[in-house]
C-alpha positions as CSV (number, residue, x, y, z in Angstrom):
1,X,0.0,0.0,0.0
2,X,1.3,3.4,-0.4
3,X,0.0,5.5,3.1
4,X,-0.3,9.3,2.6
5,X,0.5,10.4,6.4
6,X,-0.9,13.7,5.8
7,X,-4.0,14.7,4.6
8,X,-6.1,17.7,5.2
9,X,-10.1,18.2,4.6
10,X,-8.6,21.7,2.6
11,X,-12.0,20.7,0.2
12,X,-14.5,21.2,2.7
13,X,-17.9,22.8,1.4
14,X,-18.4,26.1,1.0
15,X,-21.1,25.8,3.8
16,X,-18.7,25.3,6.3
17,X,-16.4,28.6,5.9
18,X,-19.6,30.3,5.7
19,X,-20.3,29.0,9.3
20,X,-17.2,29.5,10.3
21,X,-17.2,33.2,10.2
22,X,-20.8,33.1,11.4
23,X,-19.4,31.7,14.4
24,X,-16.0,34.3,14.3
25,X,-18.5,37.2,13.9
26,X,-20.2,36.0,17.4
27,X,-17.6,36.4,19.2
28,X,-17.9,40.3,19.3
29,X,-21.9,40.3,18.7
30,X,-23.3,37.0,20.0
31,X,-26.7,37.3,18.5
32,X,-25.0,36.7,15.5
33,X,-23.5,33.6,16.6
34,X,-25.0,30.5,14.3
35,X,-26.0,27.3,16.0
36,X,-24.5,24.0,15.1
37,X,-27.8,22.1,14.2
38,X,-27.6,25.4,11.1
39,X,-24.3,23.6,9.5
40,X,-26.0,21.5,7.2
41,X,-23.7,19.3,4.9
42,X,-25.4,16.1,3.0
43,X,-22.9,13.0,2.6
44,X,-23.6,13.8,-1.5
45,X,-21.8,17.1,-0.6
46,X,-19.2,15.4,0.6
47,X,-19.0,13.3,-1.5
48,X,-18.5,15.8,-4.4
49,X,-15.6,17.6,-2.5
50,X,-13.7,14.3,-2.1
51,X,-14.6,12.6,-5.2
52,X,-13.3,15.5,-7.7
53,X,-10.5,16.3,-5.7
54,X,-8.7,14.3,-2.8
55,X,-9.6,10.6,-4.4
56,X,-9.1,11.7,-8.1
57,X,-6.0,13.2,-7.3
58,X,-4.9,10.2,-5.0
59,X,-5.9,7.7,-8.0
60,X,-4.4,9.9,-10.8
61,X,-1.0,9.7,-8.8
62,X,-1.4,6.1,-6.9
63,X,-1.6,6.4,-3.5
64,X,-3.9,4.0,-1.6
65,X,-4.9,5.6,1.6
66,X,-5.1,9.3,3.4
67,X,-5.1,9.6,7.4
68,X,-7.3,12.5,6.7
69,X,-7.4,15.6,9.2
70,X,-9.2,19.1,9.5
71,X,-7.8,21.5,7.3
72,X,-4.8,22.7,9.6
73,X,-5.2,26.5,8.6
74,X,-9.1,26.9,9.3
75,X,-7.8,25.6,12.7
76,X,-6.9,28.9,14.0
77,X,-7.0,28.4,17.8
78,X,-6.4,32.0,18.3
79,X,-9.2,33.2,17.7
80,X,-12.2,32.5,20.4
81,X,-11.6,31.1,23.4
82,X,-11.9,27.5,24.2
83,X,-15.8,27.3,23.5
84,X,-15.5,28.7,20.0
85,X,-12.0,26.1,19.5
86,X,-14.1,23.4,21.0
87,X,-17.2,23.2,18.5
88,X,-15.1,24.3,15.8
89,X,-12.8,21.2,16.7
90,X,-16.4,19.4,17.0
91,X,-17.5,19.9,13.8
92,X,-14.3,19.8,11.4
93,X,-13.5,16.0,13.4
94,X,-16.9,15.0,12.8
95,X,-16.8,16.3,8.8
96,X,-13.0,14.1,8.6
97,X,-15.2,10.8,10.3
98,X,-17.8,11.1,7.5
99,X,-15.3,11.7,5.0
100,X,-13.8,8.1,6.0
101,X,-17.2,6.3,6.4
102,X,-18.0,7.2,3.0
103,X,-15.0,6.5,1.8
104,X,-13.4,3.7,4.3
105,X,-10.8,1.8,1.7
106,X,-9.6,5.5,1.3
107,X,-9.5,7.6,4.3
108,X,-9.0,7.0,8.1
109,X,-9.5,10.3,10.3
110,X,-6.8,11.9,12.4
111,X,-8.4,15.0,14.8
112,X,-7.9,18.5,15.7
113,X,-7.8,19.6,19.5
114,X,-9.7,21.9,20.4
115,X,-6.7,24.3,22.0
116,X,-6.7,27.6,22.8
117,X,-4.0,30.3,23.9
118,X,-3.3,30.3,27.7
119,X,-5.8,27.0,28.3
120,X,-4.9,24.0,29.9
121,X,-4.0,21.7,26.9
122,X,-5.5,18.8,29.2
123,X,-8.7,20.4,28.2
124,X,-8.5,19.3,24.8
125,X,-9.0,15.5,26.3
126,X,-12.6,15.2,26.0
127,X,-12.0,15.4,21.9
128,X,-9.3,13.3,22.2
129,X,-11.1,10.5,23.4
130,X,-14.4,11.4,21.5
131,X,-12.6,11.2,18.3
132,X,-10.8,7.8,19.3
133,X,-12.9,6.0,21.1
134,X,-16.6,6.9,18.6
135,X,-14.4,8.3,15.4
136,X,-11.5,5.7,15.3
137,X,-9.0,8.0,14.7
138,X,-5.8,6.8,14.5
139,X,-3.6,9.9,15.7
140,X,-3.9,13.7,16.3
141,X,-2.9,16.9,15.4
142,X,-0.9,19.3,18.1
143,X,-0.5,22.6,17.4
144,X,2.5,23.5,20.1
145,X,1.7,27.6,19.0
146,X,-2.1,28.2,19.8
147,X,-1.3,31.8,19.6
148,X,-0.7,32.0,16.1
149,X,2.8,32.9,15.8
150,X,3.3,34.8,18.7
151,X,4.8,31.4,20.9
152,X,3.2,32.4,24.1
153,X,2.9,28.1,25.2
154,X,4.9,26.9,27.0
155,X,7.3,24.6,25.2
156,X,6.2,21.0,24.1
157,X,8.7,19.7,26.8
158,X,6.7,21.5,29.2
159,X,4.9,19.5,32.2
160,X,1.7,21.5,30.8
161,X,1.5,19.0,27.8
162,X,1.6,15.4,30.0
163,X,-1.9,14.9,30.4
164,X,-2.2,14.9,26.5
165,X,0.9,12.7,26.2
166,X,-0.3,10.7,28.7
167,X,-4.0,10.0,26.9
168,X,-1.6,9.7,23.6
169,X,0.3,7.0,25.4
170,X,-2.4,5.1,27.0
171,X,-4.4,5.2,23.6
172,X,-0.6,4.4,22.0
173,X,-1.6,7.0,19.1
174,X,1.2,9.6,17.5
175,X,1.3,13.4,17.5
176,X,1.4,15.3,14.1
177,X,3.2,18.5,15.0
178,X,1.7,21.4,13.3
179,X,0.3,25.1,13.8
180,X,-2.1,26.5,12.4
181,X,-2.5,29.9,10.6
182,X,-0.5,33.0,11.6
183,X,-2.0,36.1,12.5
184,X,1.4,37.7,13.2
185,X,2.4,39.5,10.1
186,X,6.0,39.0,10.2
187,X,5.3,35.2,9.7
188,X,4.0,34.0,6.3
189,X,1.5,30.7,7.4
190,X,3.0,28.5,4.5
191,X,6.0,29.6,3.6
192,X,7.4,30.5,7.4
193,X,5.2,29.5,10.1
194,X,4.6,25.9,9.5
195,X,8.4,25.2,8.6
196,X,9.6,27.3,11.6
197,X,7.4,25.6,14.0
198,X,8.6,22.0,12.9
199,X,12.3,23.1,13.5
200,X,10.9,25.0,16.4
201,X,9.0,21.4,17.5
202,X,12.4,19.3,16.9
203,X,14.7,21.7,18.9
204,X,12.2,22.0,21.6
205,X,12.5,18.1,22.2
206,X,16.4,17.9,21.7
207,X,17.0,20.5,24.3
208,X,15.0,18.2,26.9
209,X,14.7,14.9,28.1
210,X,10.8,14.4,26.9
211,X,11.5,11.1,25.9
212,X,12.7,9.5,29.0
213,X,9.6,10.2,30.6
214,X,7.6,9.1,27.8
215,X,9.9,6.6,25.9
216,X,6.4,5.6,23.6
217,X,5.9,8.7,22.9
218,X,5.5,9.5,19.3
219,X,5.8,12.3,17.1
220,X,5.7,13.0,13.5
221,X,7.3,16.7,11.7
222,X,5.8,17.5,8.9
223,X,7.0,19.3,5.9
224,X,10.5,17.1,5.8
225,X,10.9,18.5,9.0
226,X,11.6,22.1,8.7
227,X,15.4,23.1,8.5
228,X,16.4,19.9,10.5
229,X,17.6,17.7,7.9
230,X,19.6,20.7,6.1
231,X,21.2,21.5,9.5
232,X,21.4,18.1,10.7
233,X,25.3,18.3,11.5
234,X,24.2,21.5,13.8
235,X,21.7,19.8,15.5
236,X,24.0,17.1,16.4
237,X,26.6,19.4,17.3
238,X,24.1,21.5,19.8
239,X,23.0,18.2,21.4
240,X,26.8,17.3,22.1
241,X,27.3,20.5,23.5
242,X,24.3,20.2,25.6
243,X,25.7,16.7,27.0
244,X,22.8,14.9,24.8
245,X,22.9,11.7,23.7
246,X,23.6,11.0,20.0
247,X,20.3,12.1,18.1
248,X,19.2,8.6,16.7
249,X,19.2,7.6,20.5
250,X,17.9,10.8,22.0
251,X,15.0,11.4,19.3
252,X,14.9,9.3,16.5
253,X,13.2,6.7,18.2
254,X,9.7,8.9,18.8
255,X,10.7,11.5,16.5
256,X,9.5,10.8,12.6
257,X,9.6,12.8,9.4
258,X,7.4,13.0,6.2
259,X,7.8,13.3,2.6
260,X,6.0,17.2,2.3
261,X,9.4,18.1,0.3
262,X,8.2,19.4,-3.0
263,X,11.4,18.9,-5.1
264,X,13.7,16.2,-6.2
265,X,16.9,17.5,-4.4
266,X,15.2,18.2,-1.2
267,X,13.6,14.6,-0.9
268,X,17.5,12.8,-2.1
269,X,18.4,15.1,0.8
270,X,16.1,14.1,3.2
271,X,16.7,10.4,2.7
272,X,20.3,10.7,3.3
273,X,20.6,12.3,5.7
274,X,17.5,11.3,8.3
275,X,17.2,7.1,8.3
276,X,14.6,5.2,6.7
277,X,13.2,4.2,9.7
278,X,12.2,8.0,10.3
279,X,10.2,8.8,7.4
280,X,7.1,8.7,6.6
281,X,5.5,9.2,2.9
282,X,3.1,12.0,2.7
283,X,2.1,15.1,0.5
284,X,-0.3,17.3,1.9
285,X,-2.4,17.7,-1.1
286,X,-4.7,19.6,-1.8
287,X,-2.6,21.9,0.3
288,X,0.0,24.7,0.9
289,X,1.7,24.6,-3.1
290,X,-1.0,23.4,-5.8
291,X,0.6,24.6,-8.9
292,X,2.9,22.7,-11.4
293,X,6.5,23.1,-11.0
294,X,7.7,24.1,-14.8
295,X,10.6,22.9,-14.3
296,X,9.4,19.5,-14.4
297,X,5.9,19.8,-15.5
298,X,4.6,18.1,-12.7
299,X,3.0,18.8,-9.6
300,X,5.1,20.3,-7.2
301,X,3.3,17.9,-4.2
302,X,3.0,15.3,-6.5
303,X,5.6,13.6,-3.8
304,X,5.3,10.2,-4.8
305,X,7.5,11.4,-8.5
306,X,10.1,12.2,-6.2
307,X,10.4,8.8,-3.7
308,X,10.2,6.4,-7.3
309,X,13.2,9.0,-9.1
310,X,15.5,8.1,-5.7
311,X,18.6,6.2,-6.2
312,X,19.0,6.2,-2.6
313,X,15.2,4.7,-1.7
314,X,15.0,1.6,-3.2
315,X,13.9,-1.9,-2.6
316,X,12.5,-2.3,1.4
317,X,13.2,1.0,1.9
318,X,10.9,1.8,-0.3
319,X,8.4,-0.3,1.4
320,X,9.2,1.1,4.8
321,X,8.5,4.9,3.5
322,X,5.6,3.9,1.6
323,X,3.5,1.5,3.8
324,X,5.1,0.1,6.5
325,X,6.7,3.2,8.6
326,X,3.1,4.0,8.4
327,X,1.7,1.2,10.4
328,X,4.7,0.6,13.1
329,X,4.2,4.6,14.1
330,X,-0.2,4.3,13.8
331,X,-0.6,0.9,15.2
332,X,-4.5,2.1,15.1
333,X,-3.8,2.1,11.7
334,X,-1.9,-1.2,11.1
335,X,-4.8,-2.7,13.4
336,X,-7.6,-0.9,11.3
337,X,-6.2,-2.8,8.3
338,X,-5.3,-6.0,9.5
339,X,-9.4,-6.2,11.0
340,X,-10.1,-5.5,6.9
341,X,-7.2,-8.3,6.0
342,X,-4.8,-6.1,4.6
């Protein structure tokens, strides 16, 4: 099978923006706040946003199955407080489960939390458990920058996160680390946020000794993780100098790394550098870049181009980054399929 890791709802119906700022224009004038039972989306809507997009796209380039979350942008935990994050959260998780009912050889949902800036995180647990206990999601998204580009949580090494690494532990799901849009203008969402918040993520974690307290704890950086592969000699210089252990004992066995590289030399450098074990295939379409790179003529998140090009992932490795990486770090996953016989 080839397993996209990272797959947002970016399709979603019209109807549901059109909530969405309903419910953003309540927060100053709450007579103007909508009501949930007013979102009404049939499954042939749905159907329509997946079928001429996500699945056509996914059988046009070959890949098998999407772990399918909210779009991460619409997440926007700043805004609101926890109320407004928690039915927003709500609704996009219960959109993502439909999505994979109708389309269950396809799609498998991952969840938003519902956070919000200077809340408990541990509040977010009720979704958690909603979503894998009723939804049968397989992992979670966890924005570690609620504020929107301002960084005002504390780090994700912070005691403040245990109680959703705990539930993450006990439920033995992984962590996709990624913010949401910025509202902090020196920060482009795309093009800066999310790649300096998965360096951000991974330096956070090597500066501390998360692991030892949570040796199955599990997280996967998106994007080809940020800067971290580039700089991978500085990152294993700063642990040294922090008295660290060597990286692939200190991280790389609950840190993990997908394919969202969107040209040939930056996937060859990836898989050099960062082992096999570590990666994760993905692309994040429909998402951030959507055009055709003309240098090649293809889509530039067309990732899948890039992984059967490599001269360097070949054979089981190929395997292990297509399908099997997949399954060891979502065992919700792996058991998901085996229940089907796959």
């Amino acid at each position: 099978m080839i397993i996209d890791c990272h797959g947002h709802y970016t399709t979603a119906p019209k109807a549901l923006e059109i909530w969405r700022n309903r419910q953003i224009a309540g927060i100053q004038d709450p007579a103007l706040s909508p009501k949930v039972s007013e979102l009404k989306i049939s499954d042939d809507e749905l159907r329509e946003t997946i079928e001429s997009n996500q699945l056509r796209l996914m059988k046009e380039r070959g890949s098998d199955l999407t772990i399918f979350s909210p779009r991460a942008s619409f997440m926007a935990h700043h805004i609101g407080d926890f109320q407004v994050s928690s039915t927003w959260a709500s609704i996009c998780n219960e959109l993502c489960f439909r999505v994979a009912q109708l389309f269950p050889d396809h799609f498998i949902p991952a969840a938003m939390l519902p956070q919000s800036p200077g809340v408990d995180p541990a509040t977010s647990i009720p979704e958690l458990v909603k979503c894998v206990e009723q939804f049968g999601n397989v992992g979670i998204n966890l924005n570690p920058d609620p504020s929107g580009g301002h960084w005002t949580s504390p780090p994700l090494s912070d005691r403040a996160w245990y109680p959703i690494y705990e539930k993450m532990v006990e439920y033995d799901i992984p962590a996709m680390i990624h913010v949401s849009t910025s509202c902090n203008a020196c920060f482009h969402t795309t093009g800066a946020h999310y790649l300096n918040a998965d360096t951000t993520a991974f330096m956070q974690c090597l500066t501390s000794d998360l692991f030892t307290d949570f040796p199955t704890l599990r997280f996967i950086i998106p994007h080809g993780g940020g800067a971290v592969p580039y700089h991978w000699g500085r990152f294993r210089g700063l642990a040294q100098e922090l008295k660290k252990p060597l990286l692939q004992d200190h991280l790389l066995n609950n840190i993990f790394f997908d394919t969202c590289v969107y040209h040939q030399p930056g996937i060859d450098l990836l898989t050099k550098v960062i082992p096999v074990k570590n990666i994760l295939f993905a692309s994040e379409m429909i998402g951030a870049v959507r055009g055709i790179d003309p240098e090649t003529g293809f889509y530039f998140d067309d990732t899948k181009r890039y992984i059967e090009a490599s001269s360097i992932v070949v054979g089981d490795d190929r395997h292990a980054i297509y399908e099997g990486n997949a399954r060891r770090v979502f065992p919700r996953l792996d058991a998901a399929l085996k229940a089907r016989g796959i």
